[in-house]
N, C-alpha and C positions, 0 to 999 in steps of 0.2 A: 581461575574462576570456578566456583561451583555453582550447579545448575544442578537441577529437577529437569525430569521429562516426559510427558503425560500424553499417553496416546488413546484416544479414542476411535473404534473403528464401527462401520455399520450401515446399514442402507440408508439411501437419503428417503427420508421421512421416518427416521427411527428414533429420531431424539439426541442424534451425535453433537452437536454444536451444543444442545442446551445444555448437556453435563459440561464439555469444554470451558461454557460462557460464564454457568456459577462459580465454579470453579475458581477462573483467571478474577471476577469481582471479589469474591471471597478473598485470593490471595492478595488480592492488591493492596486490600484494605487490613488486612493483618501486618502488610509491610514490604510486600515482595515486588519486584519489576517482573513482569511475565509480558511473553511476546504470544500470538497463538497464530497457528499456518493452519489454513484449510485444503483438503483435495479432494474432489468429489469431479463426476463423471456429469457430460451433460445430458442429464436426465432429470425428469421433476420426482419421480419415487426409485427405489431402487436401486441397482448399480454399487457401487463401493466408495462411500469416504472416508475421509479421517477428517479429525481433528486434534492437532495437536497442539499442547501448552508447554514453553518451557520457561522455568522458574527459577528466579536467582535475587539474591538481596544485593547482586550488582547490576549496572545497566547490560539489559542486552536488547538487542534486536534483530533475531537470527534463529533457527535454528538445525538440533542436529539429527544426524541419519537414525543415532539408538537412540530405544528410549529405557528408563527406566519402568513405568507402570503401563501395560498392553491392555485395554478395555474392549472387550469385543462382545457387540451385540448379537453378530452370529456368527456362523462356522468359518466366512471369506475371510475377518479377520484372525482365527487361528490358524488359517492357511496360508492366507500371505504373507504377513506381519509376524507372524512368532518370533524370528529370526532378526527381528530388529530389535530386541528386547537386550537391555546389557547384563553381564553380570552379576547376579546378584538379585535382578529385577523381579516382578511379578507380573502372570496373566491375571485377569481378573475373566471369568465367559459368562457366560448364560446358557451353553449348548448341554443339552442333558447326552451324558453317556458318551463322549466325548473324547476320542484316545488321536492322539499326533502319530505319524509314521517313526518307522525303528528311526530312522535317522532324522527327524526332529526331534522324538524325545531326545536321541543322543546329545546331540547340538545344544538344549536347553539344560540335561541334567550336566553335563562339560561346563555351561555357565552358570549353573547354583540358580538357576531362574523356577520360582515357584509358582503352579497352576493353582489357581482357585476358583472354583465352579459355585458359583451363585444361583439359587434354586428360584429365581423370582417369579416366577409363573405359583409355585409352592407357597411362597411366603405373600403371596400379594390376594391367593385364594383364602390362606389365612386371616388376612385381613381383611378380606370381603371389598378390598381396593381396587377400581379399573385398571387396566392396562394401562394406560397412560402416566398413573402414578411408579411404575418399574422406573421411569427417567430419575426419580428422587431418590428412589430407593438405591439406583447404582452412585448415584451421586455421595449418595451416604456412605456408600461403603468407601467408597474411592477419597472423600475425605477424609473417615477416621484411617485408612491406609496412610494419609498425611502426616499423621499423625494430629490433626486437626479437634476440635472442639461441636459436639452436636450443638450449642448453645449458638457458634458463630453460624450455621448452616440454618439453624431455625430460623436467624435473624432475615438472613437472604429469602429463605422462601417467604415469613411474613412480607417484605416489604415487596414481594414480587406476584405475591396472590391473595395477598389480603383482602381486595375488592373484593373477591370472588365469595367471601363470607366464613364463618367461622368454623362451617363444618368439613370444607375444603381446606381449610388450615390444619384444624386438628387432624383431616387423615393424613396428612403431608407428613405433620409430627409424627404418626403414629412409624411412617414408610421412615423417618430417618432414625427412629429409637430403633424401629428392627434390625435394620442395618448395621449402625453399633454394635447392638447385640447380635448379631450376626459373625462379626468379625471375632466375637470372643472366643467363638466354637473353634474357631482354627490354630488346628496342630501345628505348629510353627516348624515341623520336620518333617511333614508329610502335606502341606496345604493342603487339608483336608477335614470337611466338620465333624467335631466328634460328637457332635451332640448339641442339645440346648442350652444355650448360657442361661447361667442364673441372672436373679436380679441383680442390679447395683452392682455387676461386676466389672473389674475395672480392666481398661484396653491392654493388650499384651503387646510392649513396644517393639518385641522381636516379630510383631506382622506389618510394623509399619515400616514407610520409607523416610530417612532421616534426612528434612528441609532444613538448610543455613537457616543459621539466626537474622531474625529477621530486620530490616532496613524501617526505622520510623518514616522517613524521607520522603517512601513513597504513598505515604497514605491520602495523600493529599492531590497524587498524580491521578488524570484522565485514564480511564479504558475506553481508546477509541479507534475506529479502524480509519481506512486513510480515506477512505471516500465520505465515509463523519468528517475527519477534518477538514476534507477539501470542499463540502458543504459548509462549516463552515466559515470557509474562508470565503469562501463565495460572498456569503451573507457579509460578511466583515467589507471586502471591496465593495459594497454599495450596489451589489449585483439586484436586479430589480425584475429581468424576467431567465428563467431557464428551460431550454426548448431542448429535446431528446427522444431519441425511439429507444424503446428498450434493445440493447445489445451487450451480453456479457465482455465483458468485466466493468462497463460503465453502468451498467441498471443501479447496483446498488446506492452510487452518487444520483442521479434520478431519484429512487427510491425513498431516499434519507430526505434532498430538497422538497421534493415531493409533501413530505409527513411536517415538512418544518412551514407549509404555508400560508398555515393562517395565523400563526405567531409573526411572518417577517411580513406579511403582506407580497410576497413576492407572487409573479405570473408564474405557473409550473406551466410548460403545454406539453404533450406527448403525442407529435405529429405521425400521421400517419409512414413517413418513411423517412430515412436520413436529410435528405437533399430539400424537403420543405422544413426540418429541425432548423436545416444551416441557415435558408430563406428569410423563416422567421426572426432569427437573432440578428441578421444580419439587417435587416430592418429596423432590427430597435434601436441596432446602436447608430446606425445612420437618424433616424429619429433623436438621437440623445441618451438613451436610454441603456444602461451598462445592461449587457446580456451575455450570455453564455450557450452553448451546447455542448454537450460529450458524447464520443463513440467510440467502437471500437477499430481496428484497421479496415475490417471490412465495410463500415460505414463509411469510416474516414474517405475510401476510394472517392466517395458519389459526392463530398462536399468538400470537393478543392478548389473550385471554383469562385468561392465567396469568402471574401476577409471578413474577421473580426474575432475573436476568443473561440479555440477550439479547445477540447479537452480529449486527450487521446491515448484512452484508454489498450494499453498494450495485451495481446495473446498472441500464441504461434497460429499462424498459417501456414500452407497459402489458401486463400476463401474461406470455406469456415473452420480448416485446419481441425485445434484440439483448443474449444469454444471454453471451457470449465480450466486451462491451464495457464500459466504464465508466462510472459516472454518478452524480450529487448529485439526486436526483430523489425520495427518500425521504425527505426531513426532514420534510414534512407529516406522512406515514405516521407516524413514527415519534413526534411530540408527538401527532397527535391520535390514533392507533389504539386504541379503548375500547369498549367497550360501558359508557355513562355515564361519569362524569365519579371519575377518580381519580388521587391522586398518582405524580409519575413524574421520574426523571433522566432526560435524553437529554443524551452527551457525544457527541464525534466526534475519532476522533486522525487527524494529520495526517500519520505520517511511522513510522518504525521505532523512532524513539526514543518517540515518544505509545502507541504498541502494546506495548513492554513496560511504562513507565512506569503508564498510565491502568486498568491491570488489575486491581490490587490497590486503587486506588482507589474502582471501579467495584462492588469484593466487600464494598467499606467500606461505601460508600455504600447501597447494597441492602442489610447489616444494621444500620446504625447508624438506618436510617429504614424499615427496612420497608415497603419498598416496589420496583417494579420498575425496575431499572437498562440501557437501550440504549444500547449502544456501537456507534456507528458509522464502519464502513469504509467501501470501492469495489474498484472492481475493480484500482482504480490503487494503491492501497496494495496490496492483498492480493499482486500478482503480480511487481509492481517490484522489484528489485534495487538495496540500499540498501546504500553504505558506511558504517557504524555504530560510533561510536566502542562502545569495552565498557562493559557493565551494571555502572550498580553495583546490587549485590543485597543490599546492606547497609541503605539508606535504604527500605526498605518496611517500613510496621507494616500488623500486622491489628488492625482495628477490629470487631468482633463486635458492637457496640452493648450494649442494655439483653438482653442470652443471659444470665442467671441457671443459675448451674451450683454455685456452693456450696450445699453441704445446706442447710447452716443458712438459708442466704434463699432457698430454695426451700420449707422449711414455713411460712415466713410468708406465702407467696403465696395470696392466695383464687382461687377461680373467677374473680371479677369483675374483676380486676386485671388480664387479658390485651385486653379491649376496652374497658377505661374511657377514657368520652369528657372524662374533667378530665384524662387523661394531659397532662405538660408538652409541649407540641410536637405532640400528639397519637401520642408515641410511648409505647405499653405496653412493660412488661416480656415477655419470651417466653422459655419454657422447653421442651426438648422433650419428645415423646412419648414414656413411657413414664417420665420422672424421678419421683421421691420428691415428686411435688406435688399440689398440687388440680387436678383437672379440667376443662377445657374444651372446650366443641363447636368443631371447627374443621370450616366448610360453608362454600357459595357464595352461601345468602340474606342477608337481610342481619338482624344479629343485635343483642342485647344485650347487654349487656358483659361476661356469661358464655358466647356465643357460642349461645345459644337464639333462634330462628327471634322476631323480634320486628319485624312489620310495624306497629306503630303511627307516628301522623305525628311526633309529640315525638321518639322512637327515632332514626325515618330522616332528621331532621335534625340530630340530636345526633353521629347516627355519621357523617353525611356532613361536619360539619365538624373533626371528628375527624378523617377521613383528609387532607382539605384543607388541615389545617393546617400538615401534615409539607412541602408547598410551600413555605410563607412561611422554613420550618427549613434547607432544603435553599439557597432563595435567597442566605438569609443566610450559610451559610458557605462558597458554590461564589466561588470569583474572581474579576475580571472580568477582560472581554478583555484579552490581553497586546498590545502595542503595539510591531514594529518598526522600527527603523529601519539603513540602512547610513551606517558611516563605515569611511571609509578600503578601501574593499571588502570588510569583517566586516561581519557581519549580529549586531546588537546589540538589547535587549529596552531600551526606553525607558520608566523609571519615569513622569517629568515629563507632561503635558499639554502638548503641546506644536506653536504654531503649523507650517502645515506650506501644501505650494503643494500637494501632493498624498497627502488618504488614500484607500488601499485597505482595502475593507472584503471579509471571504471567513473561510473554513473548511475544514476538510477539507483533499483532498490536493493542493489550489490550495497551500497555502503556502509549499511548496519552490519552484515555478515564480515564484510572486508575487517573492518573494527575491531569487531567481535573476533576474530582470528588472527590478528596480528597482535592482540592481546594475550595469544596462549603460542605467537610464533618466538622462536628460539634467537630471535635477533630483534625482541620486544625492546622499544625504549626509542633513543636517539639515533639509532641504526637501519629502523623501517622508518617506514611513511607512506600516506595514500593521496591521491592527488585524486579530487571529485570533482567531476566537469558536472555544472548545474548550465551555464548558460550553453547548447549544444549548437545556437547557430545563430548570429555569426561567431564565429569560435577564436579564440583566446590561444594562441601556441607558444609564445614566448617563456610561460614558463615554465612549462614543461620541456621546453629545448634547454633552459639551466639544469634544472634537475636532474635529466636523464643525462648531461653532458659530467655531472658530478657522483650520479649514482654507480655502482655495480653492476645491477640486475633491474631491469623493470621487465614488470610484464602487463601485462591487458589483460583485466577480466571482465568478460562481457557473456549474457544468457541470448548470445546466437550465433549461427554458424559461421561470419561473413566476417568479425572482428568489424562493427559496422563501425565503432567509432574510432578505431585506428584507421578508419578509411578518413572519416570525416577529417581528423587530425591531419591526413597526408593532403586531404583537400586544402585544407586551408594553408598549407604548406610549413607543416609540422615534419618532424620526425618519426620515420618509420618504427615500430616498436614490435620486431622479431617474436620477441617471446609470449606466447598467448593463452589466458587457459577460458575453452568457450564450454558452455554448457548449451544445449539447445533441445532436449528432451521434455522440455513443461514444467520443470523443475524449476525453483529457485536454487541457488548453491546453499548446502548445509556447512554449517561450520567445523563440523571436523573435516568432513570431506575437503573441502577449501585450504583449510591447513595442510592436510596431508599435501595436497597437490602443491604447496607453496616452498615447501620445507623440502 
């Protein structure tokens, strides 16, 4: 596979994301699949982030430790970052006067890696342009470095500031012709300006970085992050109110349903603290009504208590831990968080496409079993930048389960029919409050099958395995693990059982990098495979007891210390799987690195 690697670094409030974001639009729409990973500190100015893009006219969704182009808005990225740069690569800065230590120059001139110091403070007083416009003008550079077209670059800023009127266009123009003509000045043996380009001079392709030819395929594909898609997937399952306090890595799904409300008609509310979020959904969908909340672990703590759709945005802890980073470190949390013992789905989507997809399933599954449905993300999904083929929004049904809303079989309903413990599956009919029916007590003790406060011993095991049962229901009709493998360089779903030198075992938003690596692993083809647990509870082990009983080598990759879903797996009375490679630094896994460690 080849790949491009675009790194941008810089304070947060500097403009890092907005070069990243033109950028990945621009390239998509010439033809490219581009993934983009964000890191930033949690702070609101300040501090250190990156933004990175990487760029291929194959699928990826991953990416890696070096990059090829280093974009640093001040000195923190020449300091930290230089050394990520591959060979061959370029810096691009803005720091005037600006020299690296003996042993990073050494390090960089050992890799052929060229510095290029951009004067924009200079060039931006020459154009009598604000500060603000430096964001276009590095952009420019950093495109014709693409080897890209000012023509394609103009188009993106008109259609992005065109409101703003004509004379903001035109300086915008005027910041990406400098640019251009900026990069002509550079000695291509010395990255260094020799001077003024003339007019109408033409780019010197030995300053550029050389992008694969480009995929038509994709121009037609979404730029969306996962919390876009899981917005709208939301919107797609019939979701009608979404109730939320802001908590990173969930705000930005907040944020997006939020801005989408007057288009779907849907309730946004932003309650005052976790546990009245959960309240309130928790309300509607007893009402009827499809609802939603999302948060992160530490909110999650304060709303275990109430069923119905949770969305559970993954970061490292423990409490507020590392609030801005990524992590798989909540699957415990999320099968066992109870006070006692009751039924539950926990799913986990992997990608842009499981985020709109898993949505409408998720609202199924919470009324078709009455019971509470976690869907979980990270921070790596929610923030990433995903090229997305388009939805289809035709293949979702709602499933409302046993919601009795004809008249007619609504007076046939008694009292007792809403908690009877002979229910099939232990699933009752439900009707809502206030219909043409008989009544029942809906409470938090635990009751009788007319919903009356009923502590006797026969009762409290009758209803407990009444709710229990809805488990064994749920097992039965969730999937199991889907099973990858690559041929030919497509990443292909493998019906068969089938012998293998090496399985991976993993979930979540390991599965793009997983892919992405065992496409460049040395046992590529019919000899790997990856096994992707999506439904995480109640969990599926039969076929992974085939696999690993026919495999070589399996190992578990998972982003936490604990090997949590090799736990899950021995839970449910799976097999043990020795071999493990954990990340738990805030990190996602990058893809060379992942190879390295597999190989």
């Amino acid at each position: 596979m080849t790949r491009i690697s675009l790194k941008v670094t810089g304070a947060q409030g500097q403009g890092v994301n907005s070069v990243g974001e033109m950028c990945a639009k621009g390239l998509k729409r010439i033809g490219y699949c581009v993934f983009g990973y964000r890191e930033y500190m949690s702070l609101i100015k300040g501090g250190h982030s990156s933004y990175q893009l990487d760029i291929s006219s194959e699928w990826i969704e991953s990416t890696e430790t070096e990059v090829d182009m280093l974009v640093c808005f001040n000195h923190h990225g020449l300091e930290r970052n230089a050394c990520e740069v591959k060979k061959g690569g370029i810096i691009l800065h803005q720091t005037p006067q600006w020299k690296f230590s003996k042993e990073q120059q050494k390090f960089l001139d050992d890799r052929g890696v060229r510095t290029v110091y951009l004067p924009s403070e200079d060039v931006l007083k020459k154009l009598k342009a604000k500060p603000i416009l430096g964001n276009v003008l590095v952009t420019s550079v950093v495109w014709a470095l693409l080897g890209r077209k000012a023509e394609e670059l103009q188009e993106l800023v008109q259609e992005q500031f065109g409101h703003k009127g004509e004379k903001v266009i035109e300086m915008n123009f005027k910041c990406i012709e400098e640019g251009f003509a900026f990069l002509e000045t550079i000695d291509p043996s010395t990255s260094l300006p020799t001077g003024q380009a003339g007019s109408g001079g033409k780019l010197k392709m030995e300053n550029c970085l050389l992008l694969p030819k480009p995929n038509a395929d994709w121009k037609n594909h979404l730029l969306i992050t996962g919390s876009e898609a899981m917005g709208l997937g939301l919107i797609h399952a019939g979701c009608r109110m979404y109730c939320g306090y802001p908590m990173t890595p969930s705000s930005p799904l907040l944020s997006y349903i939020a801005g989408m409300q007057n288009k779907t008609g849907m309730i946004i509310k932003q309650a005052e603290d976790e546990i009245t979020a959960a309240q309130m959904m928790s309300g509607a969908m007893h009402m009827g009504t499809r609802a939603a909340t999302g948060t992160s672990g530490g909110g999650f703590d304060l709303m275990t208590e109430t069923p119905s759709v949770f969305i559970l945005a993954q970061r490292p802890g423990p409490a507020t831990g590392l609030p801005t980073w990524t992590a798989q470190g909540d699957l415990l949390l999320a099968i066992g968080s109870s006070h006692g013992e009751f039924a539950r789905c926990v799913m986990a989507v992997a990608d842009a496409q499981d985020c709109f997809d898993l949505m409408p399933e998720a609202f199924n599954i919470a009324e078709r079993y009455q019971t509470p449905v976690i869907v979980m993300t990270d921070k790596q999904i929610a923030e990433a930048l995903f090229t997305q083929a388009p939805y289809d929004q035709k293949k979702a049904k709602v499933d409302r389960g046993l919601l009795i809303t004809n008249p007619k079989e609504l007076k046939k309903l008694k009292s007792t029919d809403r908690y009877d413990p002979d229910a099939k599956d232990g699933i009752s009919p439900r009707w809502l409050p206030g219909a043409e029916a008989a009544t029942y007590c809906a409470q938090g003790d635990e009751h009788s099958p007319d919903g009356s406060v009923d502590e006797t011993a026969k009762n409290a095991v009758e209803q407990m395995e009444k709710r229990m049962k809805k488990m064994k229901a749920i097992e039965r009709e969730t999937p199991e693990p889907m099973l990858w493998r690559v041929q030919n360089g497509k990443c292909k779903e493998e019906k068969a059982d089938v012998e293998l030198d090496l399985l991976v075992v993993s979930w979540g938003s390991n599965k793009g990098v997983i892919l992405d690596t065992l496409k460049g692993h040395k046992g590529q083809g019919p000899k790997t495979g990856y096994l992707h647990y999506t439904y995480m509870w109640p969990m599926k082990t039969e076929r992974l007891k085939k696999l690993m009983a026919k495999a070589k080598r399996t190992v578990l990759v998972e982003c936490n210390h604990s090997g949590q879903l090799g736990m899950v797996i021995q839970m449910a009375g799976g097999p043990a799987i020795t071999e493990k490679i954990l990340k738990y630094d805030g990190r996602p896994f990058f893809v060379d690195e992942l190879l390295s460690k597999l190989s």
